[in-house]
C-alpha positions as CSV (number, residue, x, y, z in Angstrom):
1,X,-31.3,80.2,-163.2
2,X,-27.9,80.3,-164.8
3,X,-25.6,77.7,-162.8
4,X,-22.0,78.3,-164.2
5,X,-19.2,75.7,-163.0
6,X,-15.6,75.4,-162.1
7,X,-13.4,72.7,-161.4
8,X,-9.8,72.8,-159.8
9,X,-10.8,76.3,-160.4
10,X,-11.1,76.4,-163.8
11,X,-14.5,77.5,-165.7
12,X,-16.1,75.0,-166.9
13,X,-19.6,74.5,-168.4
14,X,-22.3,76.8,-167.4
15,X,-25.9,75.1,-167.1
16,X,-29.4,76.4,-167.4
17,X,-32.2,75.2,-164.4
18,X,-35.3,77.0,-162.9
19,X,-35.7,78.2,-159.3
20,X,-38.7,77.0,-157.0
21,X,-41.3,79.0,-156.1
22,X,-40.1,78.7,-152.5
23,X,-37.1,80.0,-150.6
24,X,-35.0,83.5,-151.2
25,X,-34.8,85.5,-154.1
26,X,-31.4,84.4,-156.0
27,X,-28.6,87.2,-156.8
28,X,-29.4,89.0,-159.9
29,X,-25.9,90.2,-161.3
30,X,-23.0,87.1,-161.6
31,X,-20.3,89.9,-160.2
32,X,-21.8,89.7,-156.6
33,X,-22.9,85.7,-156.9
34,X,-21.0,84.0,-154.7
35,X,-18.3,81.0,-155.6
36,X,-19.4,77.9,-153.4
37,X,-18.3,74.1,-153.5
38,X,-20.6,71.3,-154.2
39,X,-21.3,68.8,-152.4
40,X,-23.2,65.1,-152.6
41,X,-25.9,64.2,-150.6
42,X,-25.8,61.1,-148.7
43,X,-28.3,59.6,-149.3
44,X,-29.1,60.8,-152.8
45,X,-32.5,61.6,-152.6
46,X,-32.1,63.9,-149.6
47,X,-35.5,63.0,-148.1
48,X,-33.5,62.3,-145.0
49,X,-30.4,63.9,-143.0
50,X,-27.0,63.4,-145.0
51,X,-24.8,61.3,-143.7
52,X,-22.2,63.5,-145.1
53,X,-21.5,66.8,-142.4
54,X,-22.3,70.2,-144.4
55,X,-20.8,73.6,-143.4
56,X,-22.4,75.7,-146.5
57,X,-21.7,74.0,-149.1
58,X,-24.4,73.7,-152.2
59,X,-26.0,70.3,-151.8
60,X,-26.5,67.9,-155.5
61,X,-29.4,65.8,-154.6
62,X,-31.8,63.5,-157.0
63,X,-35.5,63.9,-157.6
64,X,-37.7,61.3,-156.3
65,X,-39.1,59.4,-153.4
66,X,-40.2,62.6,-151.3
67,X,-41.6,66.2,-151.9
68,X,-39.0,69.2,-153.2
69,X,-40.1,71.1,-150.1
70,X,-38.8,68.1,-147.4
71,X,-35.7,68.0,-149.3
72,X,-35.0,72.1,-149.2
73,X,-35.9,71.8,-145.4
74,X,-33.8,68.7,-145.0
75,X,-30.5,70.7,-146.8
76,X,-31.3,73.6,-144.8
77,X,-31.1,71.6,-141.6
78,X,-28.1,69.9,-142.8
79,X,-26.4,73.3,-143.1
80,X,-26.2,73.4,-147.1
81,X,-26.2,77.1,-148.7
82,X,-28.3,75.6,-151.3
83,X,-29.7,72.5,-153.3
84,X,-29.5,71.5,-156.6
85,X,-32.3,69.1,-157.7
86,X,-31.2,66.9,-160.7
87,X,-34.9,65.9,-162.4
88,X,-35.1,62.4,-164.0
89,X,-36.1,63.8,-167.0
90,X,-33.9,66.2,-169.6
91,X,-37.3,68.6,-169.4
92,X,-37.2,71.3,-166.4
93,X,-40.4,70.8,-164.0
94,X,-41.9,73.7,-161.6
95,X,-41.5,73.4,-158.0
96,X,-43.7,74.8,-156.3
97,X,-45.0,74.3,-151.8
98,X,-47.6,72.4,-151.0
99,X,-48.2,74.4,-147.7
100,X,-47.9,77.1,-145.9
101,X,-45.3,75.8,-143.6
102,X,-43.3,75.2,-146.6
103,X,-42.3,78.9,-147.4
104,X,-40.2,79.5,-144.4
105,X,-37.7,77.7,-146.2
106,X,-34.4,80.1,-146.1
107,X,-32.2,78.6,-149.0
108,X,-32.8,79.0,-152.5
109,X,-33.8,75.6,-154.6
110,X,-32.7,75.1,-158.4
111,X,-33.6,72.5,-160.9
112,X,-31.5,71.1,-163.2
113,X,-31.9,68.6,-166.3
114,X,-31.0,65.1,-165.8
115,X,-28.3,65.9,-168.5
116,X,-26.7,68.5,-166.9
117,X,-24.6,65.9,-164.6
118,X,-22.4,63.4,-166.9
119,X,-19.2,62.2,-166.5
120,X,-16.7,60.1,-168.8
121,X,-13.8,57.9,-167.2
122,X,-10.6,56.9,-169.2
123,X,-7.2,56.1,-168.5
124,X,-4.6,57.2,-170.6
125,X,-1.9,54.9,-171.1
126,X,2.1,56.2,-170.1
127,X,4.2,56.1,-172.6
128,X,7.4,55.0,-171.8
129,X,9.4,58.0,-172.6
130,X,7.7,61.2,-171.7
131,X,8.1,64.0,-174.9
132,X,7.4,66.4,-172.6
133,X,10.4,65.2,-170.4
134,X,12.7,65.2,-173.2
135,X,11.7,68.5,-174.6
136,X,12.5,69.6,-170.7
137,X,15.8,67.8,-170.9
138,X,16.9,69.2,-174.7
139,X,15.9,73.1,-173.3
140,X,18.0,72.4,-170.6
141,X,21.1,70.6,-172.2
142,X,20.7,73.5,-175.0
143,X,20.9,76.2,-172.7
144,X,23.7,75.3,-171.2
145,X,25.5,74.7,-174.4
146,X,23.9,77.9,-175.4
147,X,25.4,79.7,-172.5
148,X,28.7,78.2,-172.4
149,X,29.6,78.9,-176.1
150,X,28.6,82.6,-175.7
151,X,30.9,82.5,-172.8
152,X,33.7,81.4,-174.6
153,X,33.0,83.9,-177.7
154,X,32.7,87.1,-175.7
155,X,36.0,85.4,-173.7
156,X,37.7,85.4,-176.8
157,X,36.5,88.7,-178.1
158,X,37.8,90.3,-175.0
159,X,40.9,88.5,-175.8
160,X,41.5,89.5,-179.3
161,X,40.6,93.2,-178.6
162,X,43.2,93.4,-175.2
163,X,45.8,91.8,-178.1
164,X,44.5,94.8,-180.4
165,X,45.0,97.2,-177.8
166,X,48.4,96.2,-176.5
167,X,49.8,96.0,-180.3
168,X,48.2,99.9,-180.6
169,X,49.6,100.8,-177.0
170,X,47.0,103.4,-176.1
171,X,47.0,104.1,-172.3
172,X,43.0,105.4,-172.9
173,X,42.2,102.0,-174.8
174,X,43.5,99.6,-172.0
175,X,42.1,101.7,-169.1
176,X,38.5,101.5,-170.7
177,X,39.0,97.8,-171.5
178,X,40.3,97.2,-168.2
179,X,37.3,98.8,-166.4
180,X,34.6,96.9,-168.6
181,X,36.4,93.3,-168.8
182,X,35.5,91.8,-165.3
183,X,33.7,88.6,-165.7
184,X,33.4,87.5,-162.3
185,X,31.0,88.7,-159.7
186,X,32.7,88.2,-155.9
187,X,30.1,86.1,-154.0
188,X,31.0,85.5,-150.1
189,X,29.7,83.0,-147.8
190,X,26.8,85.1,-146.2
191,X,25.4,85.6,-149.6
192,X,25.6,82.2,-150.7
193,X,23.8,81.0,-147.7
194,X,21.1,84.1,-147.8
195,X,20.7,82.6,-151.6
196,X,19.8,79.3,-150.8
197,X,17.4,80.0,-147.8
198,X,15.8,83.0,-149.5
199,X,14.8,80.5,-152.5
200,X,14.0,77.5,-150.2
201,X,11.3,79.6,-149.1
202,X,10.3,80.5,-152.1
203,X,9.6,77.1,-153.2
204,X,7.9,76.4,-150.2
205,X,5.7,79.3,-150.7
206,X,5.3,78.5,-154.8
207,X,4.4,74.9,-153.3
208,X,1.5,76.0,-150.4
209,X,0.1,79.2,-152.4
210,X,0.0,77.5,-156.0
211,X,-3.1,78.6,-157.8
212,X,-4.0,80.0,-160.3
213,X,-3.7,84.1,-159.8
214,X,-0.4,83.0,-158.1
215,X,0.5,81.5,-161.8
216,X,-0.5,84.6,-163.2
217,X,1.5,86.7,-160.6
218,X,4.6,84.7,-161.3
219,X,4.0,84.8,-165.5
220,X,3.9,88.9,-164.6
221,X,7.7,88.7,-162.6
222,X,9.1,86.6,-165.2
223,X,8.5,88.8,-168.6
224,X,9.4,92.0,-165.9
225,X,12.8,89.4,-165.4
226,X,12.6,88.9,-169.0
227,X,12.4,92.5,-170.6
228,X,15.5,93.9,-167.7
């Protein structure tokens, strides 16, 4: 059984177990599988109702201290989708009932190696100036320089050819130039208000609906901003 992860939906590492000989018969293709949160049983062992409430969730439980079959029928009870089994050992180990009354079990079972769950805690130290801050702050401070200095060079191109114009006198000349100088665009009240509560909202939606295809949506409108 192939057991593929995510977390903060990302893909992670994808991890190799074996299904027991009980319960249903898992999905075949990975495109119709399913994408469902794991849970922690409470207690570990799962030889007795979690503590913890379950609505579907796929259930991480320990081996030991009671038979596979009372801890699928315990999960299933709880209201888990499924249950992992981490074995003790890095070696995969058959599962099999005991019983008859055992295959009436409804969710599927999967075994994993004891090294298939690790963790590794650190804590990076701050440093006390953030690069990534000031790289923020010199993007910012350069566009604006940026921006203002190309201001003022197309400000003074438009200047030097109106002088070029007048000296030439050409009636065609200063109506084109007079048609294609304006600068300014006339913004009224109503506008400026629409402005601001059009992009209030879309903060607060960037803020409730950021994930990752809504990333990916707004990379799309920015390089479509980009390229007009």
């Amino acid at each position: 059984v192939k057991v593929p992860t995510w977390i903060d939906g990302l893909e992670d590492n994808e991890y190799v177990g074996v299904g027991a000989r009980f319960g249903p018969t898992l999905e075949s293709k990975e495109k119709h599988a399913s994408h469902t949160k794991l849970a922690l049983a409470d207690p570990p062992d799962c030889c007795r109702k979690p503590r913890n409430k379950l609505t579907g969730e796929v259930i991480l439980v320990h081996r030991g201290n009671c038979s596979f079959t009372v801890k699928a029928n315990v999960a299933e009870e709880a209201g888990a989708s499924a249950i992992l089994i981490i074995n003790n050992q890095t070696e995969l180990f058959k599962m099999v009932c005991k019983s008859d009354a055992d295959v009436n079990i409804k969710i599927p079972a999967v075994m994993l190696p004891q090294d298939a769950v690790s963790v590794a805690l650190y804590s990076p130290k701050r440093p006390a100036v953030d690069i990534a801050e000031v790289f923020l702050w010199l993007m910012a401070v350069g566009t604006i320089l940026c921006a203002s200095y190309w201001s003022a060079w197309t400000a003074r191109e438009v200047a030097i050819e109106q002088e070029k114009l007048l000296k030439d006198a050409s009636e065609e000349f200063l109506q084109v130039g007079a048609a294609g100088s304006s600068g300014f665009v006339d913004i009224n009240t109503t506008s400026a208000i629409l402005f601001v509560v059009i992009a209030s909202c879309f903060l607060v939606m960037l803020y409730k609906l950021m994930s990752f295809w809504f990333v990916e949506v707004l990379v799309v409108l920015f390089c479509i901003g980009g390229v007009e």
